[in-house]
Phi, psi and omega in degrees: 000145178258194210279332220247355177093339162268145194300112190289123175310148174292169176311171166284162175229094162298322201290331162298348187265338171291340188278276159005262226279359197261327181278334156300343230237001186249101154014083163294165173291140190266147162227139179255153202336004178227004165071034184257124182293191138266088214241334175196141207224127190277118178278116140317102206240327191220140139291329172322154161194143177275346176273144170240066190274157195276316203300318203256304187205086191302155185257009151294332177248019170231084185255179164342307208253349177336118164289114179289194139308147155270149181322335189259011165285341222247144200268150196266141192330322190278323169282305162316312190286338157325295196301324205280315183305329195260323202251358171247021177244007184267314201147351213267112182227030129204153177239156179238131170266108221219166166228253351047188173284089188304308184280040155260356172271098243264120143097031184299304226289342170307288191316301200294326157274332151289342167312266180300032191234336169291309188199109178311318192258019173289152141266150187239114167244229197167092159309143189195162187268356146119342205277002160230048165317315200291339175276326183248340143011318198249319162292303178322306186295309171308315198279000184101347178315125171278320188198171154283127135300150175234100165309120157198124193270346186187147183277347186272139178292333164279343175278346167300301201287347190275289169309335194223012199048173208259014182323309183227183192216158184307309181339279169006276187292312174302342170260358153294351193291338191295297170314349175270307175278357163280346183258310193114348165310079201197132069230138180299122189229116176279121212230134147232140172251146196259108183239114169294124196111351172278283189223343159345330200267002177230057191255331157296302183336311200283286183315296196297321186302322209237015191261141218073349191273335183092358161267176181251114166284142167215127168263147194247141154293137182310144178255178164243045139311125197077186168223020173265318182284063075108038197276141176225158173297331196279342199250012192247141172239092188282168185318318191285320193282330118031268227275298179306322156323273259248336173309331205273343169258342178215077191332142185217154142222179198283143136273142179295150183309144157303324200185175182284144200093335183286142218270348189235161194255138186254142168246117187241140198293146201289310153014308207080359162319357189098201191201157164265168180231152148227155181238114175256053186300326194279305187260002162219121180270167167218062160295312200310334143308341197331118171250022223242125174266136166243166184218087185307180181330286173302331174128350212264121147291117145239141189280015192157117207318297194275024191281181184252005184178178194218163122346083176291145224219335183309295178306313175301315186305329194261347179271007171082007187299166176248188199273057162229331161292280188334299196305313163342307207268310198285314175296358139288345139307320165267289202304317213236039160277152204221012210274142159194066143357271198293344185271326159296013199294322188295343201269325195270342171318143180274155147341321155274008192070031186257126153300115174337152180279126151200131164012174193120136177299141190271184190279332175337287184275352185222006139099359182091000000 
């Protein structure tokens, strides 16, 4: 009864309109204009890199004295990990740590224990050119890293030194691959890029090395990433000449996709030998799955291997924004995303097979 002797009505019942609004108010999975989700996001942690590949960072121009990022350009560990904290409440269920050479980065294995201290069942894996596996390895796996990817463009030491500059040896790089499957960093994904008149002629050589081993070889077709590696359509080895070369010495057939998205069409040695991948970006693109976000050096969202820029994250993270700005900035960004590159590229070729000059982020900075 209330004071006045009449019977009190019950309370309103908030709590479904608190339930409504506490659920609106929690982060969904995004699809941008192609309905394309956000499933995964490549981190940058350095532009540095100890390797001199002409595609990526040729040593005419990265010479000694290059000005690199200054420490304060770079976002610093408490910031990838906001951001990171923030894209997984989008749907983000893996990551990649790429640079440049990401273990040029002092203390990586700290970023890789905040991380996995966010979701025990994320995956975090990390590309590298592998030569300083053999030293860090054994942290990365204590810090949570689930696996490697490995760059290795050729078995021969001069076509290595041709493609990778003369810094290290092949050698090297297998024992860091060696150092990875002794850590559990595994299952091992071997990456070569194929540029014809280079390295191509050894492409069986690469198969026949890893066949049995339980990694994965995967060949990428030369890109037009960036604007430095001087890419002509003549220099390209496509996914079909790929497959075939390796069929005719060592039977493969086609394998099913792991999952939606995946950037390389999978091949298994008829053998029982494992399987290979090839990534056919120039002659069959696969934009229409893209799910993959990058997150440069500097702070720059870019929406696509091939963009000319990206959304900076720098200014909000150091400018006091809150994660409801930040959320903001990333679901505007993913909705009104359009980029499918590779699948216009053919539209955009000159006459000489060349791309018009335009602007683009280098590999450098957003790790591939």
């Amino acid at each position: 009864m209330t004071s006045n002797g009449t019977e009190a009505s019950p309370p309103p019942n908030t709590s479904s309109t608190a339930n409504a609004a506490d659920a609106s108010s929690i982060p969904q999975p995004l699809g941008d204009r192609f309905k394309r989700p956000l499933r995964d996001l490549r981190i940058s942690v350095t532009d540095k890199c100890n390797f001199r590949c002409p595609y990526c960072m040729p040593a005419e121009i990265f010479g000694e004295k290059y000005p690199f990022l200054a420490r304060e350009e770079i976002l610093n560990f408490e910031e990838v990990e906001r951001l990171v904290r923030i894209f997984l409440e989008f749907g983000v269920e893996k990551l990649r740590i790429t640079g440049g050479e990401p273990l040029l980065r002092h203390g990586l294995h700290d970023l890789i224990a905040s991380l996995r201290a966010l979701d025990e069942n994320l995956d975090i894996a990390m590309t590298t050119n592998g030569s300083l596996l053999p030293r860090w390895a054994p942290a990365m796996a204590e810090a949570g890293l689930s696996r490697v990817t490995v760059s290795l463009d050729s078995l021969d030491p001069d076509v290595f030194h041709r493609m990778n500059g003369e810094r290290f040896s092949v050698d090297r790089v297998l024992e860091g691959i060696a150092a990875a499957e002794e850590n559990g960093l595994g299952p091992i994904k071997v990456n070569c890029v194929v540029q014809k008149g280079v390295n191509d002629h050894g492409l069986v050589d690469l198969a026949r090395h890893f066949h049995g081993t339980g990694h994965i070889l995967r060949f990428i077709e030369f890109m037009d990433v960036g604007t430095l590696n001087s890419w002509n359509m003549d220099e390209v080895v496509t996914g079909a000449e790929i497959v075939e070369r390796i069929n005719a010495e060592l039977p493969i057939e086609p394998a099913d996709a792991n999952y939606s998205g995946e950037v390389a069409s999978r091949w298994r040695y008829a053998d029982g030998g494992g399987e290979v991948g090839v990534i056919t970006s120039v002659s069959a693109p696969f934009c229409g799955d893209c799910s993959r976000a990058r997150l440069t050096t500097e702070g720059s969202l870019v929406t696509c291997l091939f963009a000319d820029g990206g959304v900076d994250f720098r200014e909000l993270l150091r400018g006091g924004a809150s994660d409801d700005a930040i959320r903001d900035l990333i679901r505007s960004t993913w909705t009104t995303r359009t980029d499918r590159y590779s699948e216009e590229r053919s539209g955009l070729l000159q006459v000489d097979g060349t791309t018009p000059k335009r602007e683009r982020v280098e590999m450098y900075h957003i790790g591939g």
